[in-house]
C-alpha positions as CSV (number, residue, x, y, z in Angstrom):
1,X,-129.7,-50.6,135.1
2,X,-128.8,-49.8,131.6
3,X,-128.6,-46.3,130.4
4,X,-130.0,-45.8,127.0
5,X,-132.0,-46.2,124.1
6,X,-132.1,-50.2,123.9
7,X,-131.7,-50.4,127.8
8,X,-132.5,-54.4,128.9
9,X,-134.6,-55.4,131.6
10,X,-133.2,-56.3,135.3
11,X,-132.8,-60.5,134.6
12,X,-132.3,-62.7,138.2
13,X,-131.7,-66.1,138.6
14,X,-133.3,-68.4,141.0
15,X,-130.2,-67.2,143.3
16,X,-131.2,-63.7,143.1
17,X,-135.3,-64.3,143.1
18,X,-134.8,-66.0,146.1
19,X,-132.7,-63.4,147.9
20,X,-135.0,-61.1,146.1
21,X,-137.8,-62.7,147.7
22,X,-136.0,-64.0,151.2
23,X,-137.8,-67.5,150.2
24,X,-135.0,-70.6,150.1
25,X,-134.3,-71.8,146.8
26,X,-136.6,-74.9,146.7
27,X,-139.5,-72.7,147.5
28,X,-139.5,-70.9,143.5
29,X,-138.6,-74.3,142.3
30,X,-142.2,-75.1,143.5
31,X,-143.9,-71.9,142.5
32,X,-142.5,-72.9,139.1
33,X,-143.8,-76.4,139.1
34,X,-147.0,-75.3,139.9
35,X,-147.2,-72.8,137.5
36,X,-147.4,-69.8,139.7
37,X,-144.4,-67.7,139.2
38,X,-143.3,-65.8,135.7
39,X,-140.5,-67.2,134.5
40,X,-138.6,-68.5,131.7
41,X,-135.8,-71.0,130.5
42,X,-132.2,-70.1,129.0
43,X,-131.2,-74.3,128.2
44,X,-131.6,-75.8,132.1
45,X,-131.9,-72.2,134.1
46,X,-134.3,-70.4,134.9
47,X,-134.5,-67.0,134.6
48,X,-137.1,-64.0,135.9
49,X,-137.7,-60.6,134.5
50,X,-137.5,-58.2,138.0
51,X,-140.5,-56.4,136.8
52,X,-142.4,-59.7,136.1
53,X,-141.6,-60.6,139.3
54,X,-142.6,-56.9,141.0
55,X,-146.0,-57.2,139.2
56,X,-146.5,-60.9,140.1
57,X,-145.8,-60.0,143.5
58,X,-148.3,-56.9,144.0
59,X,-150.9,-58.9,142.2
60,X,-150.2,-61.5,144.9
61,X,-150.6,-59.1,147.5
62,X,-154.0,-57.5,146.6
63,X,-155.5,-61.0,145.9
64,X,-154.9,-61.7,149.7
65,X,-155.7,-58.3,150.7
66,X,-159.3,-58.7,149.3
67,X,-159.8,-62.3,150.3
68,X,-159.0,-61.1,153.9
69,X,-161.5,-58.3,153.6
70,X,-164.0,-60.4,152.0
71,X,-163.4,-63.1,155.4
72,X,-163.7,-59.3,157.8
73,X,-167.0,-58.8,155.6
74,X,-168.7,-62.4,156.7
């Protein structure tokens, strides 16, 4: 990462993300279709802000962590 005052955020591309991620390609193609992952353009490529993507993914993760308690619960 950068080192100072004006330091830039980690950017990926759907190459990264998806190694990132150890989902194929095609699978964040569809995340973006549906609306589901945080990205944006730069002309025809997509690009993804890692700590978008870290906070997407936690939020993610305690969504199914309380629908499977809530399913425990019944």
């Amino acid at each position: 990462m950068a080192e100072g005052k004006y330091a830039l955020p980690r950017v990926m591309t759907v190459r990264e993300l998806s190694a990132y991620l150890r989902v194929h390609p095609s699978t964040v193609y569809k995340l973006l279709r549906r609306g589901e992952l945080p990205g944006f353009r730069i002309g025809t490529d997509w690009r993804f802000n890692a700590e978008a993507i870290d906070k997407w993914c936690l939020e993610r993760n305690s969504r199914t962590d309380e629908s499977a308690e809530d399913s425990d619960s019944k």
